[in-house]
N, C-alpha and C positions, 0 to 999 in steps of 0.2 A: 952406330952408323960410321962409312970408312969414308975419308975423305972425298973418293970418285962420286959415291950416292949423294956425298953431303954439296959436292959441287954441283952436281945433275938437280935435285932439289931446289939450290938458289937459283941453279939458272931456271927452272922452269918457274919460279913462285916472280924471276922478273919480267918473262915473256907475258906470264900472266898479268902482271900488273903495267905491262906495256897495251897489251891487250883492250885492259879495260878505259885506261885514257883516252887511247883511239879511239874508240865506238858509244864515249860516257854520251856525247851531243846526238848522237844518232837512236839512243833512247830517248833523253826529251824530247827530237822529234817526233819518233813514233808516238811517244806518250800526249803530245799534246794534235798528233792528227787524228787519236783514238778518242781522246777528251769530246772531241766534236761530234761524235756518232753514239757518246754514252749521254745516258742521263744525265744533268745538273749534279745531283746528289753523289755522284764519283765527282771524286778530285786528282787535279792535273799532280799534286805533289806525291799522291796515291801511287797513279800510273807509273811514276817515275822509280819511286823507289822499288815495286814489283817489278820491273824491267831492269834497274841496280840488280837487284837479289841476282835474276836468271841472267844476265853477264858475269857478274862475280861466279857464281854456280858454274858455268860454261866455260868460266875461263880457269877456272881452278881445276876443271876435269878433265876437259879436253886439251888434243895438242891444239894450237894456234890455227892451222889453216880449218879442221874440224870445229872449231869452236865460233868463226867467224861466219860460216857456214848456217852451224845452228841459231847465232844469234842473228843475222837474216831472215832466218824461216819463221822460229814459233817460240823458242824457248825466252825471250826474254820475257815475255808477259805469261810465264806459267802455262801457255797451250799446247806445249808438245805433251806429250804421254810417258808417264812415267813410268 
């Protein structure tokens, strides 16, 4: 790896991890407006962490304004189409 990739790399793994800071509370949101329309037998720490997954996911793949996009729509809780 040449140092221009190797900068291009850390810059995008800190966009990413900017990323995910910003919108970490906007999954427990969602995760706990979904809690209310699931069964009992789901758990609110469940939701949470499947909504981690598809931000980290999202945010590792996409560029930044794309990836804010998708984590809006579907992909945090697994429902977009893979």
């Amino acid at each position: 790896m040449n140092a221009a990739s190797a900068y291009s790399a850390g810059r995008a793994a800190g966009e990413a991890d900017r990323l995910v800071l910003q919108h970490a509370e906007l999954v427990e949101a969602i995760a706990y407006h979904l809690a209310g329309r699931l069964p009992p037998s789901v758990e609110v720490d469940d939701l949470i962490q499947a909504g981690m997954l598809g931000l980290l996911e999202a945010a590792s793949k996409l560029r930044p304004p794309t990836a804010v996009r998708v984590l809006r729509r579907t992909r945090v809780f697994g429902f977009g189409a893979r």
